[in-house]
C-alpha positions in Angstrom: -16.4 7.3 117.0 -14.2 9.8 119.2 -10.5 9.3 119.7 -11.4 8.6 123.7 -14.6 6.3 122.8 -11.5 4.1 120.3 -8.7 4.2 123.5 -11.5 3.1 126.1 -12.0 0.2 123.8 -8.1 -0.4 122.9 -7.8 -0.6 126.6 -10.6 -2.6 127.2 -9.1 -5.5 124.8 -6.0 -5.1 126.3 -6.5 -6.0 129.4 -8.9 -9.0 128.2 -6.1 -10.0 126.4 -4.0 -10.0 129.6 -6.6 -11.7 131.6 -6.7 -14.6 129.0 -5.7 -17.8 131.3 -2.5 -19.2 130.8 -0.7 -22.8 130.9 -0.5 -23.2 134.7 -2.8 -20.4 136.2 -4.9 -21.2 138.9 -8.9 -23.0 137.9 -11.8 -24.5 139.5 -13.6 -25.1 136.2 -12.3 -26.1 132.4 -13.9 -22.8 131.6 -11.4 -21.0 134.2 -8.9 -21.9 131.6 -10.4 -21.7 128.6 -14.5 -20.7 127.0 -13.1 -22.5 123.8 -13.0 -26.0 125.7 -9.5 -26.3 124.4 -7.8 -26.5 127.5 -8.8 -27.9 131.4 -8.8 -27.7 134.8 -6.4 -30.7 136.5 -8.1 -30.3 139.7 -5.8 -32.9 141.0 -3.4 -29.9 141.7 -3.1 -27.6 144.2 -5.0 -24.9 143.4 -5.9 -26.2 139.8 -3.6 -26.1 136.9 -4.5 -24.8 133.4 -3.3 -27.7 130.9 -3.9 -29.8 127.7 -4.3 -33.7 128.4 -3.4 -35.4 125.9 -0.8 -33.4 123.8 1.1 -34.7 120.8 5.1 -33.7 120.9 5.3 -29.5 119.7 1.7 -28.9 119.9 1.7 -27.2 123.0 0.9 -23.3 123.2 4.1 -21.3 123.2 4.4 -21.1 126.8 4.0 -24.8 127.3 5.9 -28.0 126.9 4.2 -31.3 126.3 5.6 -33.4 128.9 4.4 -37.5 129.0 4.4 -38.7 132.8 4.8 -42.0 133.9 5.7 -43.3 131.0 6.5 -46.6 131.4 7.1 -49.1 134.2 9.1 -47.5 137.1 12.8 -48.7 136.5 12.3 -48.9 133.0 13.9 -47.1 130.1 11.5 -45.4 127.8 10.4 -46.9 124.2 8.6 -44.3 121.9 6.9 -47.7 120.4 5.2 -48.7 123.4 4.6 -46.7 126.0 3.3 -47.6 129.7 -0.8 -47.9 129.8 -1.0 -45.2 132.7 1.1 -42.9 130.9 -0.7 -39.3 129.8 0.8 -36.3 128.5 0.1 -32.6 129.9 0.9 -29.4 128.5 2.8 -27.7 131.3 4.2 -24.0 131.6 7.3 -23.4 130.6 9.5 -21.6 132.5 13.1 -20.4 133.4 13.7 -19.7 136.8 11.1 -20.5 140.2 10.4 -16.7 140.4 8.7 -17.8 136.4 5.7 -20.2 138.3 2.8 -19.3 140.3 3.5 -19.7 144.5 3.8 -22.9 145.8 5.4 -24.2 142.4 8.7 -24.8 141.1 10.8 -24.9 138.0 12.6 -28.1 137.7 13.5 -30.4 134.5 10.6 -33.1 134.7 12.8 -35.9 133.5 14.5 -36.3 136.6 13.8 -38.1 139.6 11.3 -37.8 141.2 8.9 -37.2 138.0 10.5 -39.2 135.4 8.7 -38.0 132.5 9.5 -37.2 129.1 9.7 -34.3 127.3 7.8 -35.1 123.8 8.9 -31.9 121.8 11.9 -31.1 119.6 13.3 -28.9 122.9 13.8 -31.7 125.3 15.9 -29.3 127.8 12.7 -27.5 128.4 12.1 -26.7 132.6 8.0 -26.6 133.8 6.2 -25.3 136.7 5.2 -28.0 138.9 4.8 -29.1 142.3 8.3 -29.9 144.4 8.9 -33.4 145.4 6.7 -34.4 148.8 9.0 -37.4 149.8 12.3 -36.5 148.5 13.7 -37.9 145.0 13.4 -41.5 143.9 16.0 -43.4 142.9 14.3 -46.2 140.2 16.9 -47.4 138.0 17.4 -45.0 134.2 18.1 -48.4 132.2 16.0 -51.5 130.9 18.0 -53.7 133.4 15.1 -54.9 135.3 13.4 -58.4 134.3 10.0 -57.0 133.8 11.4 -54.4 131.6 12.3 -57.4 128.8 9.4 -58.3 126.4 11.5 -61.5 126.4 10.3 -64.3 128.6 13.7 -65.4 131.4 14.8 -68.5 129.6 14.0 -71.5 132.0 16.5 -74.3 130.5 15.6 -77.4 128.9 13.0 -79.9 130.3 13.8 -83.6 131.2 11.1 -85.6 130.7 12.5 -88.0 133.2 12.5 -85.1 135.9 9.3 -84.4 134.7 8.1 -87.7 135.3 9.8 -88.1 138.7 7.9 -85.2 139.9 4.8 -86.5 139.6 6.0 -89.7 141.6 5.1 -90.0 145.2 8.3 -88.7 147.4 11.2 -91.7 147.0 8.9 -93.5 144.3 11.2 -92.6 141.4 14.4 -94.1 143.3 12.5 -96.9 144.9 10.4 -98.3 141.7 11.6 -101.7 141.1 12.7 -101.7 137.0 10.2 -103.6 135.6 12.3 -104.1 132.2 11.2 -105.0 129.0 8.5 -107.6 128.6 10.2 -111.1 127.8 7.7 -111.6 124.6 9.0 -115.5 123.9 8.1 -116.3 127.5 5.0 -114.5 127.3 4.1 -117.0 123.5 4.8 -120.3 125.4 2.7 -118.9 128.3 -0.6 -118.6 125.7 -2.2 -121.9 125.1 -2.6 -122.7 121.4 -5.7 -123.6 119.4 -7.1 -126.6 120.2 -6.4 -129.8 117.6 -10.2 -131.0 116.9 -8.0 -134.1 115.7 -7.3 -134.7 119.2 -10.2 -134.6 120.9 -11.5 -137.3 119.9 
């Protein structure tokens, strides 16, 4: 093989190798970001978005960050042991600066409002390309101080069976009952005739 034959294929590779789709390039198609079928399209993005679904905390590509979104109930804080049902994690690219993502993206920390996510690798002060805000940033509450956040029912005191009871009477029925008081079980004896004497019958 000549020396030109070897630098036309060098060069070749090369710029395959600089063609290869990255973590946040633009898609139509899974296979716009990766012939493997290791990677998709999120279509749901402007443009498309080369990602991972699905990632598990450091097993992003080097460029990448695996990022879990809506992790839990708005308002909530985040538990590791139980995380919202909606929640999905995304590789996303990495970056440093704006100037780092593709136009019409921006470099922003996704655990802040309005995204709320969590950053599942070791690095959690990692920035990503992603879209800017529509409707300006949310302000959900950061702690678990919401009732629906608790997995603890809100206690509801002690039931009185009385009360109970009362409730079930028609309105002024519980006030208005006459006491009916214990049954008077002497009266009630002298009340029932005996057996009858077959003596004096007759």
């Amino acid at each position: 093989m000549t020396r030109a034959a070897t630098f036309a294929i060098l060069t070749l590779a090369a710029l395959a190798m600089g063609c290869t789709p990255e973590l946040g390039d633009k898609c139509v198609l899974s296979t716009d970001c990766s012939l493997r079928g290791d990677r998709t399209c999120d279509t749901s993005q402007p443009g498309g978005y080369c990602t991972i679904r699905d990632c598990r905390p450091n097993g992003c590509p080097d460029e990448g960050a695996c990022v879990l979104f809506e992790p839990t109930v708005p308002g909530c804080g985040y538990d590791n042991r139980s995380r919202g049902r909606v929640a999905r994690s995304y590789c996303m690219a990495s970056c440093e600066e704006d100037a780092d993502c593709r136009d019409g993206y921006v470099c922003v920390d996704p655990k802040v409002a309005p995204w709320f996510g969590v950053i599942l690798d070791d690095d959690i002060g990692k920035r990503v390309c992603i879209l800017p805000p529509s409707g300006g940033a949310s302000s959900a509450p950061a702690g678990n101080d919401l009732p629906v956040c608790s997995s603890v029912a809100p206690d509801a005191g002690t039931l009185d069976a009385q009360s109970v009871y009362d409730a079930t009477l028609p309105t002024d029925a519980a006030t208005d009952a006459p006491d009916a008081g214990p049954s008077d079980a002497g009266a009630d004896a002298d009340a029932t005739p005996g057996p009858t004497d077959a003596s004096d019958a007759g």
